[in-house]
VEXDREN-2710 file (C-alpha; in Angstrom, 1 decimal):
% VEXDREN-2710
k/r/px/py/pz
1/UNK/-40.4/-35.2/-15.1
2/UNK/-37.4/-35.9/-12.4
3/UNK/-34.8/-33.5/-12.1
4/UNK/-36.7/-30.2/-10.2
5/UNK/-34.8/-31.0/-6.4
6/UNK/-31.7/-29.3/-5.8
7/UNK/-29.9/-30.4/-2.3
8/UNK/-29.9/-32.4/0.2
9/UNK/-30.1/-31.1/3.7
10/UNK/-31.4/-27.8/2.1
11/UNK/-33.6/-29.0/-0.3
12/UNK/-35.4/-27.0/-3.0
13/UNK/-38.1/-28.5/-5.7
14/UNK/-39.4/-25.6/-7.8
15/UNK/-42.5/-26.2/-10.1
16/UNK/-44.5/-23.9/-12.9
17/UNK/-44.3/-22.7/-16.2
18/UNK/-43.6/-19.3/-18.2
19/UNK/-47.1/-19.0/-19.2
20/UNK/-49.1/-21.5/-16.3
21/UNK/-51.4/-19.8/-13.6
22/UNK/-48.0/-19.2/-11.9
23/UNK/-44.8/-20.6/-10.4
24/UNK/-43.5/-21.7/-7.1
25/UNK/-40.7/-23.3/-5.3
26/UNK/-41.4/-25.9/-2.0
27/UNK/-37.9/-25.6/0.9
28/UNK/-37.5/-28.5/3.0
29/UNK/-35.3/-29.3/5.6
30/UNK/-35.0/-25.1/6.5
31/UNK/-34.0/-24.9/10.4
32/UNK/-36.6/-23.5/12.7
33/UNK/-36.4/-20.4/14.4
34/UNK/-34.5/-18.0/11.2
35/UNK/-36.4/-14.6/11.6
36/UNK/-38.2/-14.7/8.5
37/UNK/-38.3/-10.8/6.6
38/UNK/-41.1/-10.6/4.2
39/UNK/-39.5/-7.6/2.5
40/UNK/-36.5/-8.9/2.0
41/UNK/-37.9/-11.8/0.5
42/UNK/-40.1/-9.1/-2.2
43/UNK/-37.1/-7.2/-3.1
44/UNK/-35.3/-10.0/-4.4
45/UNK/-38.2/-10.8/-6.3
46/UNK/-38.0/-7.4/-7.5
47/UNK/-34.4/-7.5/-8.5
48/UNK/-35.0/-10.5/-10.5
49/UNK/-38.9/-9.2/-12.6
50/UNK/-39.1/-8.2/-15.8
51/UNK/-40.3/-4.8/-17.0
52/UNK/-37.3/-2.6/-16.1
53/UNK/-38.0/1.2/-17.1
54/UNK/-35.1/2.6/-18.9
55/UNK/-33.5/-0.6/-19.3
56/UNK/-32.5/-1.9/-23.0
57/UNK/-31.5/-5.3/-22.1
58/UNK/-34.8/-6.5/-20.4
59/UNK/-38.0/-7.5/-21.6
60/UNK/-41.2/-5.0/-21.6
61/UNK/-43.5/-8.4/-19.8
62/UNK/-44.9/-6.8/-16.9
63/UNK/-45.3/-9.3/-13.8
64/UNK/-45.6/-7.8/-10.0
65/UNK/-43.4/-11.3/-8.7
66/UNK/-45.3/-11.3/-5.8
67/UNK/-43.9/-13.7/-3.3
68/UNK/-47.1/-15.9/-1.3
69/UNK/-45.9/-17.7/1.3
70/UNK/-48.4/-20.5/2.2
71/UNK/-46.8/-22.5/4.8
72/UNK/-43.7/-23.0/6.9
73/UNK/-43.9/-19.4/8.5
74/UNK/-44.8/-19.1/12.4
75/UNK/-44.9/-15.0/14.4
76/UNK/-42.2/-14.0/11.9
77/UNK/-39.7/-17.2/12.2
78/UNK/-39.7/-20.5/10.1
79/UNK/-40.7/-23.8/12.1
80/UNK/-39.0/-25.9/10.7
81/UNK/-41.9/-27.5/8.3
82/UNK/-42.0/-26.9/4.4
83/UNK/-41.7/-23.6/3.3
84/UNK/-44.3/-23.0/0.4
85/UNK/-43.6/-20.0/-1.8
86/UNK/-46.2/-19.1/-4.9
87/UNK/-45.5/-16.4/-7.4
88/UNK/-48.7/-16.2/-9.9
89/UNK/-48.7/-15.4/-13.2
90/UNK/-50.6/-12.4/-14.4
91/UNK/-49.2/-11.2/-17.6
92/UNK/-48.8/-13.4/-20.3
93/UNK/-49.1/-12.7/-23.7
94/UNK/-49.4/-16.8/-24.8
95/UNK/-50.9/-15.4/-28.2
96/UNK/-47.3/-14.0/-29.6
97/UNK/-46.3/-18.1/-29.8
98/UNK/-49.0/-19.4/-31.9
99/UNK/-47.1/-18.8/-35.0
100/UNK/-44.4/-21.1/-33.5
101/UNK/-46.6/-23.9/-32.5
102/UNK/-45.3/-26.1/-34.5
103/UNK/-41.7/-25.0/-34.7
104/UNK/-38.4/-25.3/-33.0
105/UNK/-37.1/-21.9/-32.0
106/UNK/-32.9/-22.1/-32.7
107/UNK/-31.1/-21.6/-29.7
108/UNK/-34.3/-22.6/-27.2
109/UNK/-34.7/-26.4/-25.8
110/UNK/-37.7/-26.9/-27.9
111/UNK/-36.5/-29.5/-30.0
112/UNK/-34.3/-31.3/-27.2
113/UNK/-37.8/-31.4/-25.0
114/UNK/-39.7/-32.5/-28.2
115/UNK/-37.3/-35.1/-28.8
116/UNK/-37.5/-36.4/-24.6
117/UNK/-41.0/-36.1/-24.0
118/UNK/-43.0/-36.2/-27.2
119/UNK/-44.7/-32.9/-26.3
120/UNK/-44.1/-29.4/-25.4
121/UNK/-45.6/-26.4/-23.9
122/UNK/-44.4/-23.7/-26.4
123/UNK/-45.6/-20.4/-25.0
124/UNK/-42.6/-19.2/-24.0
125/UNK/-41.1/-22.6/-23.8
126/UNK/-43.0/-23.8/-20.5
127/UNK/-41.0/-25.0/-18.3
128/UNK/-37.5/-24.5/-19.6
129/UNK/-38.5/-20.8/-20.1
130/UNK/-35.8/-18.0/-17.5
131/UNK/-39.3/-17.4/-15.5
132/UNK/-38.8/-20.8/-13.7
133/UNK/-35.9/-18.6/-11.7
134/UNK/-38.2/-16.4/-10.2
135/UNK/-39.0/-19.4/-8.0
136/UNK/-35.1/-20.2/-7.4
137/UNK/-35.0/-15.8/-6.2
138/UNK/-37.6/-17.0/-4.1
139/UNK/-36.0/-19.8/-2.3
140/UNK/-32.6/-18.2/-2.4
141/UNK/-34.0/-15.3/-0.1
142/UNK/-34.8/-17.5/2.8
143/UNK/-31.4/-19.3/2.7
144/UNK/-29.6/-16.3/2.1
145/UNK/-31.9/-15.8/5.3
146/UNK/-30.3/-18.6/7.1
147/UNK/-26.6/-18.0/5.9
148/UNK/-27.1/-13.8/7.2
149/UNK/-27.4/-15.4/11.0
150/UNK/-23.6/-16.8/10.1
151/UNK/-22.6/-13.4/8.7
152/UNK/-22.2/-15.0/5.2
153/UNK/-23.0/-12.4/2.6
154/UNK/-23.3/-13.0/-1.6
155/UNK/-22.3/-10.7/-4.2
156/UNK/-22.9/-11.2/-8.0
157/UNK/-22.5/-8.4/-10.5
158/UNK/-22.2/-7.9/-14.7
159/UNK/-18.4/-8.7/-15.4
160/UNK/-18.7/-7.8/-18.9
161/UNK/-21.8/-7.5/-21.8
162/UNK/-21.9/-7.3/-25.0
163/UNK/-17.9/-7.7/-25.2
164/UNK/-17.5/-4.7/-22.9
165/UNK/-15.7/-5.3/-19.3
166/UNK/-15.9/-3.4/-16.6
167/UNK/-12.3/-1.6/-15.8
168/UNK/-13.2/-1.5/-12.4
169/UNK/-14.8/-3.4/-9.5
170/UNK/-17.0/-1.3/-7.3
171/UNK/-19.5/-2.5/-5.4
172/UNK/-21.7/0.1/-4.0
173/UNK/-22.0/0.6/-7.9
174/UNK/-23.9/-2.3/-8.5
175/UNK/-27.6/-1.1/-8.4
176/UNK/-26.9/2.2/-9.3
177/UNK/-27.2/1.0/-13.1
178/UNK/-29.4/-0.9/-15.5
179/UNK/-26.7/-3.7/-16.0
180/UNK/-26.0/-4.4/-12.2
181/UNK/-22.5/-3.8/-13.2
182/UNK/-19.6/-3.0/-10.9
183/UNK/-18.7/-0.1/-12.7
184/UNK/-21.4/2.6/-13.9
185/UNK/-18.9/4.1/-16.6
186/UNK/-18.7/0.4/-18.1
187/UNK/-22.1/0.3/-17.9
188/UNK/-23.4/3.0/-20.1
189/UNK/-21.1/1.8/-22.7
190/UNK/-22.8/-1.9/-22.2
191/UNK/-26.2/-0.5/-22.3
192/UNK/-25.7/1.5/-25.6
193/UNK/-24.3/-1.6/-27.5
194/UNK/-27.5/-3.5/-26.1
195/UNK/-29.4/-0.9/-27.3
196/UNK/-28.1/-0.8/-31.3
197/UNK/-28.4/-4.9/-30.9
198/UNK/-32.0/-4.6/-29.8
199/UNK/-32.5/-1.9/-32.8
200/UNK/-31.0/-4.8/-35.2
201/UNK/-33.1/-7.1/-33.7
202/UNK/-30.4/-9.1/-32.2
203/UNK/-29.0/-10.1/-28.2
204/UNK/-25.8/-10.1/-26.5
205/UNK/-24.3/-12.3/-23.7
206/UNK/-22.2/-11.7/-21.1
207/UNK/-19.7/-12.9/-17.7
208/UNK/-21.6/-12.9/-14.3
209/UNK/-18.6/-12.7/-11.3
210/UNK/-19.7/-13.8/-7.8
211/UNK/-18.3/-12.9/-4.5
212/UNK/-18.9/-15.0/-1.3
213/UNK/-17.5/-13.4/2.6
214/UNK/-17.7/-14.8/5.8
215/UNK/-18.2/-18.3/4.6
216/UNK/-16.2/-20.3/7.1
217/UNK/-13.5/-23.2/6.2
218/UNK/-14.3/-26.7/5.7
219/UNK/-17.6/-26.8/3.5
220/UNK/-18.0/-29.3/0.8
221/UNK/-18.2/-33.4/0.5
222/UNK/-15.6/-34.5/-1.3
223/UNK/-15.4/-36.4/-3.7
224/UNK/-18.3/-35.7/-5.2
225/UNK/-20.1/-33.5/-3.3
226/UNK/-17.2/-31.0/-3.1
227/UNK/-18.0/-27.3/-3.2
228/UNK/-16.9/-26.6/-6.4
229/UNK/-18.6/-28.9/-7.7
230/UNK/-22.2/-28.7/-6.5
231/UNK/-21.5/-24.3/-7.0
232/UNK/-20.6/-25.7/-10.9
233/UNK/-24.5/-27.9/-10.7
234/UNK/-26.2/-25.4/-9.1
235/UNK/-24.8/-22.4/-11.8
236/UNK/-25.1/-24.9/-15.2
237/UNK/-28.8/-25.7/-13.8
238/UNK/-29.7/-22.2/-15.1
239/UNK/-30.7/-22.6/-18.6
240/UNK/-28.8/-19.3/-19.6
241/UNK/-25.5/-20.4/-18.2
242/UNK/-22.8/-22.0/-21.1
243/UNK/-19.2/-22.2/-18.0
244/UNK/-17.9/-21.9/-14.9
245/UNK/-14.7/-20.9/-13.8
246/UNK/-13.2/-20.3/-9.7
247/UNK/-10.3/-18.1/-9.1
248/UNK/-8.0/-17.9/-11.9
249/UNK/-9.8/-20.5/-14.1
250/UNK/-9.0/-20.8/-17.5
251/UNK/-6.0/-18.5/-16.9
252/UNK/-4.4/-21.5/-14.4
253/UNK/-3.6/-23.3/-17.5
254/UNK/-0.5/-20.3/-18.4
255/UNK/0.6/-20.7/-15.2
256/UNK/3.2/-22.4/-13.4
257/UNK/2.8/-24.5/-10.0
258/UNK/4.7/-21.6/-8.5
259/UNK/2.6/-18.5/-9.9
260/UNK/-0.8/-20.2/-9.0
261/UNK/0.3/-22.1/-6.1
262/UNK/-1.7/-19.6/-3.1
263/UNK/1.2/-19.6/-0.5
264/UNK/0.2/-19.2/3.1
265/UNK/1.5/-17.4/6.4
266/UNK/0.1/-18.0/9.7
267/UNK/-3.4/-17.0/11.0
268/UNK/-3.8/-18.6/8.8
269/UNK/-3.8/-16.1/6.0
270/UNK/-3.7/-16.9/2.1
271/UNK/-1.0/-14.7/-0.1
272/UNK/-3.3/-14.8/-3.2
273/UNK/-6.5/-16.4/-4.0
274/UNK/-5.9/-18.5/-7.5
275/UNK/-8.0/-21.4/-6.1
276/UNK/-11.1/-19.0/-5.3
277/UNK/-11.4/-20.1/-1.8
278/UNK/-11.9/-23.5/-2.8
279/UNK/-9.1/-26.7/-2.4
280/UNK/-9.8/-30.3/-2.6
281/UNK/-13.5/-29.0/-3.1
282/UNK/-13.4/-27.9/0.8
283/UNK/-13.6/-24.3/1.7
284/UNK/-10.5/-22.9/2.9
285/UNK/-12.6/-19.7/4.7
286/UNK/-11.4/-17.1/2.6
287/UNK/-13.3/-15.3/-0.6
288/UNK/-15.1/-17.5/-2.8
289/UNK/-14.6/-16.2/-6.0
290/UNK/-16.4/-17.5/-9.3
291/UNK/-17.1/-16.4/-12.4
292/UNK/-20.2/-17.6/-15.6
293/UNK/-20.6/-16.9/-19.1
294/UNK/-23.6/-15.9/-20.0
295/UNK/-24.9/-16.6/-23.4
296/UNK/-26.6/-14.7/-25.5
297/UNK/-30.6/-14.5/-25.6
298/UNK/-31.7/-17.0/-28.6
299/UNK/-35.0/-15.0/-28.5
300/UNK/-34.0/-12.5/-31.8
301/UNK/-36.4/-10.8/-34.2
302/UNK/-34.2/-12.0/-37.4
303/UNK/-35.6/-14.5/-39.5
304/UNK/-33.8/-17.6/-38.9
305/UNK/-33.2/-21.4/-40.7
306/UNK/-35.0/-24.0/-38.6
307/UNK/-37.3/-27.1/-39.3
308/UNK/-41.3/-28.2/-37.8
309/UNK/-42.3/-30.9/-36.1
310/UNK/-42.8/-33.0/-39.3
311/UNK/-39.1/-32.8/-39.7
312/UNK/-39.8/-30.1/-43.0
313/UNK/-37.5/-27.0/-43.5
314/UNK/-39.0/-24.0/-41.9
315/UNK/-38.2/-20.6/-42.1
316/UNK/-39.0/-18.4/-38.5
317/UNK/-39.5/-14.6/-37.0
318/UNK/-40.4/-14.8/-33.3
319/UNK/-43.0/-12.0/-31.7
320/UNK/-43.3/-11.5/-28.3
321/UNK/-41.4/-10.0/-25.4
322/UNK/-37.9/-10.4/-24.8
323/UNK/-34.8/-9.8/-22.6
324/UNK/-31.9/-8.4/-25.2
325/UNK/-29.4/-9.1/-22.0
326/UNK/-29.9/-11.2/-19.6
327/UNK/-27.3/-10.1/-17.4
328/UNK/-28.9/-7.8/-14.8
329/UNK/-31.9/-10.1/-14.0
330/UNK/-29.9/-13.2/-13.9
331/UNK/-27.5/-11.7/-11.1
332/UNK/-30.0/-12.4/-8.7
333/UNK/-30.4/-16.0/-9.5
334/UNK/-26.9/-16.7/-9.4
335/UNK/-26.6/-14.9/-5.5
336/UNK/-30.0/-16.8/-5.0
337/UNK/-28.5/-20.6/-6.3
338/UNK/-25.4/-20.0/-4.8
339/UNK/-27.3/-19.3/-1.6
340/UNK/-29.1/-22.3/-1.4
341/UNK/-25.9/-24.1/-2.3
342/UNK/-23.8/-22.9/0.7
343/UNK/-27.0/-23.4/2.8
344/UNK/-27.0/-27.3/2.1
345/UNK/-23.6/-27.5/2.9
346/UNK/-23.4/-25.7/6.0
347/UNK/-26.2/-27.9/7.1
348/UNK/-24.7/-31.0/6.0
349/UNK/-21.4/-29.8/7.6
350/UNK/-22.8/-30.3/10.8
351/UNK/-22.6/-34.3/10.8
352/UNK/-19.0/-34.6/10.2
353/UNK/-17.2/-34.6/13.4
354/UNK/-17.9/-34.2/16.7
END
């Protein structure tokens, strides 16, 4: 199975399934010398874990997401060999799937990874299951790590849920409620519609927004490579995320050249921020500013229209455990991917002039 690396001078290869003896992510190419914080490290993996009390988007599973680092580490700094991280798996409930064994959940890649590899692991969906982020959270902590020693800092937070938007943008809100929204009013009113969809047995989706400061101008590889553009791999690599958009997005296409055109003044100092920090896919050293959808969780206790393996008409209920939101826990991944993004790039910055 290719496809498990993302980078190239910060290089991540995650490995493990939803329901395996555990999960785990391998770093390469880290610098030596980064003071390495344990803790920090374990309360990401925190953020990111399911079985949140009081929470009516996420899933009852109980997993501790305890972070095991096996190798790379030296007196508290990383040396500059392979960083191993294992996160074990110690709560699975692989008997809620049996009655789908031989059936293709709607909404779920169990048909498309049927149809590729003539077999699939379908407690919880294996490897295509959200619990492969936990690994990403991992490796995300140590290059958010490396980017801290630059004073780069990453901010993601629940735009909207269930079709409600936040009406403001606070920050220090953020973890102050269940949805890791930037506005706790907002919140209550997104966590009561989550909870009358998880009564009916249904999900809701959502729009992640993600804040980047202190990242410095002149990241990215164009023309392929550019910033943008590997932020837009590294967001669509999560399974949950359906589009991307960077500064004024979608909206850009109202516009005229004048209104989105961000006019400058010396410094130098952008007079708006349309482009979301980004232009020609090269940093500009200003906010990056991004924004995802988030789709809603295909894991719903409604019986649904689907076929079996044998190609025969089916009709399905899942059991089991799930998120009704996946907006709080995923902001953490998306900080975490878009860490190890700006890592590589920073790193590969450094061979291209003298």
């Amino acid at each position: 199975m290719a496809g498990n690396t993302f980078g190239e001078a910060f290089k991540v290869t995650t490995f493990g399934e939803s329901h395996g003896e555990g999960l785990g992510c391998i770093i390469d190419g880290c610098p030596s010398g980064i003071e390495f914080n344990q803790d920090y490290l374990q309360m990401q993996m925190d953020r990111r874990k399911p079985g949140a009390k009081n929470n009516a988007s996420v899933t009852a599973r109980q997993e501790s997401d305890k972070a095991e680092v096996l190798s790379g580490i030296f007196e508290g700094k990383t040396t500059g060999t392979p960083i191993a991280i294992l996160i074990r798996n110690n709560n699975q409930h692989s008997g809620d799937y049996s009655n789908i064994k031989d059936k293709f959940r709607p909404g779920h890649a169990d048909f498309t990874y049927f149809e590729k590899y003539g077999i699939r692991d379908y407690r919880g969906g294996g490897r295509s299951s959200g619990r492969e982020t936990s690994a990403r959270v991992a490796a995300g902590a140590v290059a958010s790590m490396f980017l801290h020693h630059y004073g780069v800092s990453i901010t993601a937070y629940t735009l909207a849920a269930a079709g409600i938007y936040c009406k403001t943008i606070n920050l220090d809100e953020i973890e102050k409620n269940a949805l890791r929204a930037a506005d706790c009013k907002a919140a209550q009113e997104m966590n009561e519609k989550i909870e009358q969809l998880r009564k009916e047995g249904n999900s809701a989706g959502g729009i992640i927004e993600c804040v980047v400061k202190g990242i410095p101008s002149g990241l990215g590889e164009p023309v392929f490579d550019k910033a943008d553009a590997l932020l837009a791999h590294a967001m669509l690599s999560i399974g949950a995320i359906k589009g991307i958009e960077f500064g004024t997005g979608f909206n850009a296409a109202e516009l005229t050249g004048k209104e989105n055109n961000d006019q400058m003044r010396k410094g130098p100092e952008f007079l708006s921020n349309n482009a979301g920090g980004i232009l020609g896919g090269i940093t500009r050293g200003d906010e990056i500013v991004f924004r995802v959808a988030v789709k809603p969780v295909p894991s719903i206790f409604t019986q649904q229209k689907t076929i079996n393996t044998h190609n025969e008409d089916e009709i399905m209920q899942i059991a089991g455990r799930h998120d009704v939101c996946l907006c709080p826990r995923i902001v953490p991944v998306i900080e975490a991917m878009t860490s190890i993004t700006l890592a590589d790039l920073m790193l590969r910055n450094r061979a291209s002039r003298i």
